[in-house]
C-alpha positions in Angstrom: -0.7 6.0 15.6 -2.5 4.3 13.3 -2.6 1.5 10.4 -1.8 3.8 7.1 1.5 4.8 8.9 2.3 1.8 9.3 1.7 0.7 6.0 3.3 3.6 4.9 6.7 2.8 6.6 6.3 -0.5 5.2 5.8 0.6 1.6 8.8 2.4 1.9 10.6 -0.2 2.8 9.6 -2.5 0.4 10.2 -0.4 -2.3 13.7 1.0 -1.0 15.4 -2.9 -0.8 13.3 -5.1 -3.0 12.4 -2.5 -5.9 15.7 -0.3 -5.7 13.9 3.0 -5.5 16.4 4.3 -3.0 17.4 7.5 -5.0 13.9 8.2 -6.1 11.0 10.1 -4.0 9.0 7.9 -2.0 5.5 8.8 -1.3 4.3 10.7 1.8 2.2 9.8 4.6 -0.2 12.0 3.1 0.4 11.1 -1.0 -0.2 7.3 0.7 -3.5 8.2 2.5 -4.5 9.9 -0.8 -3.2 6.7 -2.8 -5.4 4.6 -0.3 -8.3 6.7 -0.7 -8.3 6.4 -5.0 -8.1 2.4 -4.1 -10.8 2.7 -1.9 -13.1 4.4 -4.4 -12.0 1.1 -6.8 -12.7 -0.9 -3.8 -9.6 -2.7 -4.2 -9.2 -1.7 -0.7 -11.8 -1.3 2.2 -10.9 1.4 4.3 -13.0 1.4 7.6 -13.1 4.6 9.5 -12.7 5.0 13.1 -13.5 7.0 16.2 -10.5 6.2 18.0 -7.9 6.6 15.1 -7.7 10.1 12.8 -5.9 7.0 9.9 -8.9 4.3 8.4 -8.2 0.7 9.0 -7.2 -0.7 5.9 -8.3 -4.6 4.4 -7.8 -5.8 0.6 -11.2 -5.6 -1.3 -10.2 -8.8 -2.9 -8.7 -12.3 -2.4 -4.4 -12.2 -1.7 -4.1 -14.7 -3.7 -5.2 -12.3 -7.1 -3.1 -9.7 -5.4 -0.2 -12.0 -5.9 -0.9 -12.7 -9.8 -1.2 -9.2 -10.5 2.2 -8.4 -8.9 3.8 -11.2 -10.4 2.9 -9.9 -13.9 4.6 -6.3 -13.7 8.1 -6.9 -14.1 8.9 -3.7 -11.4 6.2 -5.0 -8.7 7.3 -8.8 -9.1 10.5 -8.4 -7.5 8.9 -7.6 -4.1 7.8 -10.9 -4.1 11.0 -12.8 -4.5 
């Protein structure tokens, strides 16, 4: 129920196919709410509380298109994007 499980799922995922972390630990829900939190207090993510959810709503704190230049300059984070 919730955006940051879902995200978290997708994390997962992204990092089990396109990164090759399949043998390594993968995050928690509750290491990625604490993960999502840090980026929050960067503001390189907006996290919005709700009433109606117990997990924040979650929007970048910048443009995608920066996102996407950052990613493409780590040589581990880059393959995600291929």
């Amino acid at each position: 129920d919730g955006v940051l499980p879902a995200v978290h799922r997708r994390l997962c995922t992204l990092l089990r196919s396109h990164v090759g972390l399949s043998g390594a630990k993968l995050p928690t829900l509750a290491e990625a709410g604490e993960m999502a939190g840090r980026l929050g207090d960067t503001r390189l993510l907006l996290l919005d509380n709700s009433k109606s959810s117990r997990w924040p709503t979650l929007r970048l704190g910048m443009q995608p298109d920066d996102v996407i230049f950052a990613l493409r300059e780590d040589s581990l984070l880059s393959k995600m994007l291929d």
